[in-house]
C-alpha positions as CSV (number, residue, x, y, z in Angstrom):
1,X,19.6,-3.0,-12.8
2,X,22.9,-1.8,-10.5
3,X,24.8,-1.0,-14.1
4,X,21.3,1.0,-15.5
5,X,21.0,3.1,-12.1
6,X,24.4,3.8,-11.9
7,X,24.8,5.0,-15.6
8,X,21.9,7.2,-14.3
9,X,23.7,8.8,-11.3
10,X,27.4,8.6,-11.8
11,X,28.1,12.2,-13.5
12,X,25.9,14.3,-11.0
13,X,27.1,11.5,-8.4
14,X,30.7,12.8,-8.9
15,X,29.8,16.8,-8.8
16,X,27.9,15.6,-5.5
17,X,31.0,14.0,-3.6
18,X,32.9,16.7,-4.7
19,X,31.1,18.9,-2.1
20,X,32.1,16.7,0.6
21,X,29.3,14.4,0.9
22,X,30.4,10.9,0.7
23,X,28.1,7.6,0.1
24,X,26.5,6.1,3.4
25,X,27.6,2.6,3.7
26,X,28.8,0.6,7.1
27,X,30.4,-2.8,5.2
28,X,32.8,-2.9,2.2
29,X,32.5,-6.3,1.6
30,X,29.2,-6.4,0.0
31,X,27.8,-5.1,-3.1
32,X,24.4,-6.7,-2.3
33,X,24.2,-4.6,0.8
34,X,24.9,-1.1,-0.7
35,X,22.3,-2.1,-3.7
36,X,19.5,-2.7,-1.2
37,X,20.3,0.1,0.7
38,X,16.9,2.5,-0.2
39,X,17.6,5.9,-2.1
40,X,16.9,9.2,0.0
41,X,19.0,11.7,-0.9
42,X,18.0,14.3,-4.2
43,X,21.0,14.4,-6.5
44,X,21.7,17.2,-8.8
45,X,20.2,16.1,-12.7
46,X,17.8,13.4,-10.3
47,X,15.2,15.7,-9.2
48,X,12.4,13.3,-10.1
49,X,12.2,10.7,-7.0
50,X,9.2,8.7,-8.6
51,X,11.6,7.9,-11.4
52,X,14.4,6.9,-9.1
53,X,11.6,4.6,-6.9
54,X,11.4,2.9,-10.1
55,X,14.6,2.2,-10.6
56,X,15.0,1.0,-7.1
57,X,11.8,-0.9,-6.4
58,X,10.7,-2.0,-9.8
59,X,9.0,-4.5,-11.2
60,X,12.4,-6.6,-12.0
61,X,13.6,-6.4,-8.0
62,X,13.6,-9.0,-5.6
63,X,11.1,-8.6,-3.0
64,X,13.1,-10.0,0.0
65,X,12.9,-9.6,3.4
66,X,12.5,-7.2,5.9
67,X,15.2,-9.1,8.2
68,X,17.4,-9.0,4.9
69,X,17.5,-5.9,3.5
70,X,16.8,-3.8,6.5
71,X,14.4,-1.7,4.2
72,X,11.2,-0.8,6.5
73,X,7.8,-1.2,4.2
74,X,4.1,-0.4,4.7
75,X,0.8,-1.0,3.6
76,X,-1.6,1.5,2.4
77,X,-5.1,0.4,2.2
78,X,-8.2,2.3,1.0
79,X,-12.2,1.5,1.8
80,X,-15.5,2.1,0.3
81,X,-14.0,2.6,-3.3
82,X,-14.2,3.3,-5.9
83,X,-15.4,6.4,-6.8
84,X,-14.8,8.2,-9.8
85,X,-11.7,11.0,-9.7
86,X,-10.6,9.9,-6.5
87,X,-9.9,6.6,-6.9
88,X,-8.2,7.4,-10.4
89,X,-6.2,10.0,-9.1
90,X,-4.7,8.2,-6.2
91,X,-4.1,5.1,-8.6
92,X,-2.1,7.9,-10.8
93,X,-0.1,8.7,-7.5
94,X,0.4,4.7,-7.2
95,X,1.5,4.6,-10.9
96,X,4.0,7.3,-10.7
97,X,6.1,5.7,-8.0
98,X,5.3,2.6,-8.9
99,X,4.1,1.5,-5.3
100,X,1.4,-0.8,-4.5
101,X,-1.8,-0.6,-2.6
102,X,-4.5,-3.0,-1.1
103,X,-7.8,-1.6,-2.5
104,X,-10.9,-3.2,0.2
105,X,-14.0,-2.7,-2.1
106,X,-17.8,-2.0,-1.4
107,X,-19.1,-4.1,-4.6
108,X,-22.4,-2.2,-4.6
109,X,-20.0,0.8,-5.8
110,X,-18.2,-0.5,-8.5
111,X,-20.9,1.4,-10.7
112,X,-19.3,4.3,-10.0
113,X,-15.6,3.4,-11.8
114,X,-16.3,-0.3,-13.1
115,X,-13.4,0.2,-15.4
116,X,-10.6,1.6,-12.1
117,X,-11.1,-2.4,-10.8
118,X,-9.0,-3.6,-13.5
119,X,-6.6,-0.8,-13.3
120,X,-5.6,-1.4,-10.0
121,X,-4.8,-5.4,-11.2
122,X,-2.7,-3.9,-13.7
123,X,-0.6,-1.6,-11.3
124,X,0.1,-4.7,-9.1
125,X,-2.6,-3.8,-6.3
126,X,-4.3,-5.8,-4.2
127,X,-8.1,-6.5,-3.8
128,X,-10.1,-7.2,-1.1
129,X,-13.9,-6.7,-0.1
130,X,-15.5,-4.5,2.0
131,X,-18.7,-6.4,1.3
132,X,-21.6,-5.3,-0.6
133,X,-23.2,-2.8,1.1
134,X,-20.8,-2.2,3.9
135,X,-22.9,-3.9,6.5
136,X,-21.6,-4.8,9.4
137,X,-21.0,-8.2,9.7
138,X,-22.0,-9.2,13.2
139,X,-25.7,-8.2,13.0
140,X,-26.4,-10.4,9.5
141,X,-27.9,-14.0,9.4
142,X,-26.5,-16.6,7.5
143,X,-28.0,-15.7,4.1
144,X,-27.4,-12.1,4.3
145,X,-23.9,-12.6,5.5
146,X,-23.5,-15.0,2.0
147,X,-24.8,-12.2,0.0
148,X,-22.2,-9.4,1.9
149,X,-19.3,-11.6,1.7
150,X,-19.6,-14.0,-1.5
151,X,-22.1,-11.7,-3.7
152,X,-19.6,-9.4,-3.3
153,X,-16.4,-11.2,-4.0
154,X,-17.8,-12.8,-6.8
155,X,-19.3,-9.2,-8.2
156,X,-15.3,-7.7,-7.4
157,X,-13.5,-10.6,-9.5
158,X,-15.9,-10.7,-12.4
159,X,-15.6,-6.7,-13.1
160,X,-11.3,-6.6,-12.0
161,X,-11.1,-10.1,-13.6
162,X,-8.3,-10.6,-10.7
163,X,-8.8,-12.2,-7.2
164,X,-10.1,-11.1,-4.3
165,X,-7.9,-12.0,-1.4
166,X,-8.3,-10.2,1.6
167,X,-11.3,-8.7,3.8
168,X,-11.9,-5.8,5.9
169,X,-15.1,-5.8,8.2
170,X,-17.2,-2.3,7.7
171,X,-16.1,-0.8,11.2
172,X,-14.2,-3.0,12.2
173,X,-16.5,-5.0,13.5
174,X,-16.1,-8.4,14.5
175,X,-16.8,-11.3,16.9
176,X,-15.9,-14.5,16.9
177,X,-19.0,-16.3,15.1
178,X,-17.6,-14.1,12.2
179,X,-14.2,-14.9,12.2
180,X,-14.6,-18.7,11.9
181,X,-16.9,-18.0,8.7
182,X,-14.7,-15.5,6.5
183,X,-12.5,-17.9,4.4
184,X,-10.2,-14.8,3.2
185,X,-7.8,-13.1,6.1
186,X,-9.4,-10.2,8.1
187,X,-6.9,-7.0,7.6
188,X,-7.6,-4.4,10.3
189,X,-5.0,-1.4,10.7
190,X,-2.8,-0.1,12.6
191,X,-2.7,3.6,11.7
192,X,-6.1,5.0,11.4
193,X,-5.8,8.0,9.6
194,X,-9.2,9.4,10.5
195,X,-9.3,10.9,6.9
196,X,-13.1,10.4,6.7
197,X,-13.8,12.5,9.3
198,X,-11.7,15.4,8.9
199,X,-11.5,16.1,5.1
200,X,-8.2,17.4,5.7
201,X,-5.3,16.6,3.3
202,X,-3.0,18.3,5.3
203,X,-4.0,16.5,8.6
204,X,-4.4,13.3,7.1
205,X,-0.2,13.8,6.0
206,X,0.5,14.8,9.1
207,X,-1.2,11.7,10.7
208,X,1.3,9.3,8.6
209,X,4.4,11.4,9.3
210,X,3.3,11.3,12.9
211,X,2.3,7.6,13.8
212,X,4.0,5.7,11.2
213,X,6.9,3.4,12.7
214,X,10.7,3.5,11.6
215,X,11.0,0.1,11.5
216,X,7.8,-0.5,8.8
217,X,4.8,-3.3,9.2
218,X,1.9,-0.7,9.5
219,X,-1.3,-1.0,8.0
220,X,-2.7,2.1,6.8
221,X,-6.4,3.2,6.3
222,X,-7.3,5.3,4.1
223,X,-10.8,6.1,1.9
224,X,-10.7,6.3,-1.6
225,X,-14.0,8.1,-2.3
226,X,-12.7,11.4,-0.5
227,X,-11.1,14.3,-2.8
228,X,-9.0,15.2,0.1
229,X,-7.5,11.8,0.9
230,X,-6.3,11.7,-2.8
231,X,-5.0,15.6,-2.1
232,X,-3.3,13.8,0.6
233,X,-1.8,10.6,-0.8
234,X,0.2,13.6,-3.2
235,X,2.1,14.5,-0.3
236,X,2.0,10.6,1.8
237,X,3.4,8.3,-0.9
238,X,6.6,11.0,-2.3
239,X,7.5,11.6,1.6
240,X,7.3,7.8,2.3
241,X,9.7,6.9,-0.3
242,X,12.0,9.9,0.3
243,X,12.3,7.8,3.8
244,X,13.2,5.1,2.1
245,X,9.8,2.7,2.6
246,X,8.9,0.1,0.3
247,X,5.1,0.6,-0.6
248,X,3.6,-2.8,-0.7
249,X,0.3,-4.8,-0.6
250,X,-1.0,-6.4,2.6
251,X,0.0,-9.7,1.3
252,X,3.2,-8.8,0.6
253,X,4.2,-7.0,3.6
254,X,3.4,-10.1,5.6
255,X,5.8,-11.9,3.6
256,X,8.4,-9.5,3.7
257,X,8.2,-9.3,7.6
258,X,7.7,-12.8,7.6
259,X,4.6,-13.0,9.6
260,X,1.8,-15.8,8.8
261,X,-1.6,-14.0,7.0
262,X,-3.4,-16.9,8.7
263,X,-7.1,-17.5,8.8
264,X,-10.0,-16.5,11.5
265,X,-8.1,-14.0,12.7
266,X,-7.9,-10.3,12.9
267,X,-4.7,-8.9,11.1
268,X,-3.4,-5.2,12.3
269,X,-0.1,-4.8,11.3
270,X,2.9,-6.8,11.1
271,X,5.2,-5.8,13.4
């Protein structure tokens, strides 16, 4: 992959340098290093930055580690979904840069896009449920909480034909009799984006730029069903991987960081 991306870069690479602007590296003694080092920088010829994400962070490289690479990554994670438009727009977003998402998914809605499910399997995303209904959790007995939780796994996995593998708790809400009965991790967040309540693309960016950490590990809440949060992941995901952030699942991010996705416990970040 090295050889392809620099065949791609090395003749407006040159016309670059030649205006004094040399390549950012600290050690000379490893090619590894300087290939993991992210891409930010627009290149005369390279104006398309999804294309170069590719290149970077495709399918083919190496996940690693955050302690390895140096690379800081976060996880964007959408509720309620999926809605028609929306959903399909943000996944196009996804697509184009080749990043991936964790999707947590009210089943009871997946008559509004049955077909987006398997999409977001195929774009290397990440599903989770949100339950059925998006009841919360700690005011359900024992057979309603079955139908919340496993009606609505089993509903998500028959229509994505993936796995569901994660769980997010309408509002947040938890206790501990709840914990000890979810058999999937609980994701929370870390960076609330508050997108639901102000319908504002423009805030909603703003919220990222503002709160999201240099060093990477956030979780990032987002809803799917809005208009205006896909407006907004149009400007979120291109500015993220200008600053050089891998884009990865919930799963994944806690292996790159290293940090145990255990059970009966409620997951924020991982920082």
């Amino acid at each position: 992959m090295r050889a392809r991306f620099l065949f791609f870069i090395i003749i407006p690479l040159v016309t670059f340098l030649s205006v004094g602007c040399g390549k950012n590296s600290s050690s000379s003694d490893s090619q590894n290093q300087t290939a993991e080092t992210p891409i930010s920088v627009t290149v005369a010829g390279l104006e398309n930055g999804a294309r170069i994400h590719k290149e970077f962070y495709g399918e083919t490289e190496e996940l690693g580690t955050y302690a390895s690479t140096g690379i800081p990554a976060v996880a964007l994670t959408f509720d309620d979904g999926p809605q028609k438009n929306s959903t399909d727009a943000i996944l196009d977003v996804l697509e184009e840069y080749d990043a991936h998402a964790t999707f947590f998914i009210v089943s009871d809605n997946i008559s509004n896009n049955p077909d987006v499910l398997k999409r977001q399997v195929e774009l290397g995303c990440e599903l989770g449920t949100h339950t059925s209904s998006h009841a919360d959790l700690t005011t359900l007995d024992d057979e309603a909480f079955e139908e919340e939780v496993s009606g609505s796994i089993s509903q998500i996995e028959e229509a994505s034909g993936g796995e569901v593998t994660l769980i997010r708790p309408p509002y947040g809400s938890l206790n501990d009799e709840v914990k000890e009965k979810l058999e999937v991790p609980i994701i929370l967040w870390s960076i609330d984006t508050l997108d639901w309540k102000t319908r504002d693309a423009s805030r909603t960016y703003k919220k990222v730029k503002n709160q999201v950490s240099e060093e990477g590990g956030d979780i990032l809440l987002f809803h799917d069903i809005y208009d205006e949060t896909a407006s907004a992941i149009e400007k979120v995901v291109p500015w993220l991987v200008k600053k050089g952030y891998k884009l990865l699942t919930v799963s994944e991010l806690y292996e790159y960081y290293e940090v145990d996705l255990s059970l009966h416990k409620a997951h924020g970040s991982a920082h």
